[in-house]
C-alpha positions as CSV (number, residue, x, y, z in Angstrom):
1,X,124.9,59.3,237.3
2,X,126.3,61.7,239.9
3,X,124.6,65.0,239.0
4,X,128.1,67.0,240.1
5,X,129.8,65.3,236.8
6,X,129.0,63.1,234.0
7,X,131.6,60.4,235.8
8,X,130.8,57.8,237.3
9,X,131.7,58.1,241.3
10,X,129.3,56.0,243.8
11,X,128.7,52.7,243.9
12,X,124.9,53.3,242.3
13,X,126.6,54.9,239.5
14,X,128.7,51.3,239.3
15,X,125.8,49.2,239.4
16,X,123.2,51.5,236.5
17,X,126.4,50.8,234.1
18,X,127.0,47.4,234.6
19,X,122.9,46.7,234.6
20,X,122.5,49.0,231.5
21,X,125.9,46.9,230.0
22,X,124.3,43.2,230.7
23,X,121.4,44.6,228.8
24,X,123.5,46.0,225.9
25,X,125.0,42.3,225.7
26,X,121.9,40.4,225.7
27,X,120.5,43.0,223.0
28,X,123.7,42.3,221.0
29,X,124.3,45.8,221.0
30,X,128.0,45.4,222.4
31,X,130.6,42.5,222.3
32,X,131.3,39.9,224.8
33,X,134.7,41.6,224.4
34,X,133.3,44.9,225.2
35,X,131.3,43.8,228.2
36,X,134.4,41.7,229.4
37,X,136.2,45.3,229.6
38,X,133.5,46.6,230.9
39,X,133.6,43.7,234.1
40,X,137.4,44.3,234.3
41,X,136.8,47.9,234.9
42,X,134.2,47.8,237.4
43,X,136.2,44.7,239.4
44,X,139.7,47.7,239.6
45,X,136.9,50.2,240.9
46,X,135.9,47.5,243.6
47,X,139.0,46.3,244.4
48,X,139.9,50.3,245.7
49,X,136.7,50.5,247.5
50,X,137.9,47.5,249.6
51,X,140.7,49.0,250.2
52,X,139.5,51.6,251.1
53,X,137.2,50.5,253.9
54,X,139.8,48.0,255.0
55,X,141.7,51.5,255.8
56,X,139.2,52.9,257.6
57,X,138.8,49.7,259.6
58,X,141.9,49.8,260.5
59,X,142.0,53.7,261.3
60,X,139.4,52.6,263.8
61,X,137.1,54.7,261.8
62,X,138.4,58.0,262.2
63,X,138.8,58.5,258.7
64,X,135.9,59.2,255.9
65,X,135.8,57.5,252.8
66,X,135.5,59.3,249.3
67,X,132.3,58.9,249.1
68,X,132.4,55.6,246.7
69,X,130.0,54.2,248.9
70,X,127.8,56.5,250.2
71,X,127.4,56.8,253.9
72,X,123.7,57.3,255.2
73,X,123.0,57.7,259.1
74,X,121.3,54.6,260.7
75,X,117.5,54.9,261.5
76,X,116.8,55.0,265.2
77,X,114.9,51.9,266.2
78,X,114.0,49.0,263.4
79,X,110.9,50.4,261.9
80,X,109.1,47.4,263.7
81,X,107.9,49.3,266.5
82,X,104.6,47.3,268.2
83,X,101.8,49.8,269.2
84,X,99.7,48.9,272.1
């Protein structure tokens, strides 16, 4: 998880629960209900990062996100460079 907090608050973070939940599931080690609270939960958090980058879309992207999904600069060129 974010090393600022024990809280959850990027998308990685998201995903490591969720993966670590399914496996609690299939171990039997929580409850279909549990793991059903657990999709609900992670479906609200999604549901703000849309709207969240639907708002920057429409800012034209002048504004920054909160960091839910983290923002890494492009890499120049494709990485397939050919060498003569």
């Amino acid at each position: 998880m974010n090393e600022e907090n024990n809280n959850p608050s990027e998308i990685q973070d998201l995903r490591k629960i969720l993966f670590e939940s399914m496996k609690k599931l299939n171990a039997g080690e929580i409850s279909v209900e549990d793991a059903k609270a657990i999709t609900g939960l992670a479906q609200a958090m999604i549901g703000t990062a849309k709207v969240e980058v639907e708002f920057i879309k429409a800012v034209g992207g002048i504004a920054t996100g909160t960091g839910f999904i983290p923002l890494e600069p492009k890499a120049l060129g494709n990485g397939n460079k050919k060498t003569s």
